[in-house]
C-alpha positions in Angstrom: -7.2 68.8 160.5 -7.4 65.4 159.2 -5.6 62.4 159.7 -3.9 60.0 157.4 -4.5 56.2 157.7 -2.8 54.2 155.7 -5.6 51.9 153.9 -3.1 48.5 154.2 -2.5 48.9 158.0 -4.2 47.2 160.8 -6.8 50.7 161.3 -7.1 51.1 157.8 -8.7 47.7 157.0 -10.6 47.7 159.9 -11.9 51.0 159.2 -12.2 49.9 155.7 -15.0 47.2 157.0 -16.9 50.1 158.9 -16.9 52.4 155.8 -17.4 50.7 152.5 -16.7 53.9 151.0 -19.7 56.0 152.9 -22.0 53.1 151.4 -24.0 51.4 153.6 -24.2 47.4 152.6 -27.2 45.2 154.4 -26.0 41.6 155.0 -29.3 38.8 155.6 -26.9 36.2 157.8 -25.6 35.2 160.2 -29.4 36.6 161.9 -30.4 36.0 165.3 -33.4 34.0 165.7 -35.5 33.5 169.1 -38.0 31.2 170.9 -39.8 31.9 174.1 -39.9 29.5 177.2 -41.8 29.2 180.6 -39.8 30.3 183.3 -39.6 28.6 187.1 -42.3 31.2 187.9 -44.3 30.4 184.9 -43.7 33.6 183.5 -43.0 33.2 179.5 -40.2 35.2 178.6 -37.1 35.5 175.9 -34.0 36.5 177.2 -33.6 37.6 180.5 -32.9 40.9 182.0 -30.3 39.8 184.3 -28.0 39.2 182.0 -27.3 42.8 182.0 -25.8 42.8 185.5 -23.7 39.4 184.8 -26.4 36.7 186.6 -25.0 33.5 185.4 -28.5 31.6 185.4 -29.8 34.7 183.2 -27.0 34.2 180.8 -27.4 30.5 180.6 -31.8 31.0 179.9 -31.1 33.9 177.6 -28.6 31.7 175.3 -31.3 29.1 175.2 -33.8 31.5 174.3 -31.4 32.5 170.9 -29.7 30.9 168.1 -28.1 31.9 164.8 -28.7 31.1 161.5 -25.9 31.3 158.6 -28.3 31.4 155.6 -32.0 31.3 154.5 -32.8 27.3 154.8 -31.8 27.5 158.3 -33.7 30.4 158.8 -37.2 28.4 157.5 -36.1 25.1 159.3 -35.8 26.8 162.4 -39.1 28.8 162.1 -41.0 25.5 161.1 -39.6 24.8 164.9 -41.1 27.5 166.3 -37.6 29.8 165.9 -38.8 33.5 165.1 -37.2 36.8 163.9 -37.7 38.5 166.7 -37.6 38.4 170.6 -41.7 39.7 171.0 -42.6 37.4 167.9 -41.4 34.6 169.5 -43.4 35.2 173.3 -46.6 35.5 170.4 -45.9 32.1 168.9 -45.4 30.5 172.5 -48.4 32.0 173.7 -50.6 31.4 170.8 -49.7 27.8 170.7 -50.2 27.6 174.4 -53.7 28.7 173.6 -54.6 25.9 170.8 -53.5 23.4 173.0 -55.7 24.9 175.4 -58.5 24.6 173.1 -57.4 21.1 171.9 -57.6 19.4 175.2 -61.4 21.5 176.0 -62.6 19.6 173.1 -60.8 16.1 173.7 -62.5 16.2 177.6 -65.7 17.1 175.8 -65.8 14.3 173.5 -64.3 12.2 176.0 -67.9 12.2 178.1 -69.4 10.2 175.0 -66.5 7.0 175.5 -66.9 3.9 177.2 -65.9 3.9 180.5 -63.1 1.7 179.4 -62.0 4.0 177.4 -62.3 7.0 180.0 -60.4 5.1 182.2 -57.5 5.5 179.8 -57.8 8.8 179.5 -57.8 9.5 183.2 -54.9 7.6 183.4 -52.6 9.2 180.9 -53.8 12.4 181.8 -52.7 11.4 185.4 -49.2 10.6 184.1 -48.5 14.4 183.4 -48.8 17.4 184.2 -49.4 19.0 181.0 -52.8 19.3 179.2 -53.7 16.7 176.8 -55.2 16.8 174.2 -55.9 13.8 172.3 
């Protein structure tokens, strides 16, 4: 036996939203976009697990880790910052530009043999001054 909802009350429109009239209708935005980022460990991840269980420093890394875009020219301004579609896509993007800074600073310290020492001593010293690679 069915029941009746009227289509003007509070069920009806929200029902209304869910059904479209048994048509399914695919909306492009908002979209969630991601981006990957080292963790304390060093582990790259996006999102985190504990988030799940209520950890409050999960919640606070995972919301870093996402961010939502209302239309398409948000969507390509935020991928041309290293945003991506989805959660493994964006641990691939981290990773692969990991990897050409890698290979970037490889070929700076081989070039850098051929400098003055002048020159070398510069390098040593901004080198020094971080803790990431450099690469120029």
């Amino acid at each position: 036996m069915g029941v009746l909802i009227a289509p003007e009350s509070e069920l009806g429109i929200e029902l209304e939203k869910w059904e479209r009239h048994g048509v399914y209708v695919h909306k492009s935005f908002p979209k969630m976009i991601y981006m990957a980022f080292p963790r304390e460990n060093g582990k790259v991840m996006c999102g985190d697990p504990g988030v799940a269980v209520g950890d409050a420093v999960a919640e606070a890394f995972t919301r870093r880790c996402q961010r939502t875009v209302q239309n398409e020219a948000e969507l390509e301004r935020a991928q041309a910052e290293g945003w991506r579609q989805t959660p493994d896509g964006a641990i691939a993007y981290y990773e692969g530009l990991q990897r050409d800074i890698a290979t970037a600073a490889a070929e700076a310290n081989f070039h850098a043999t051929s400098m003055t020492p002048k020159a070398q001593a510069e390098r040593s010293a901004r080198e020094k001054a971080t803790h990431r690679q450099v690469p120029e």
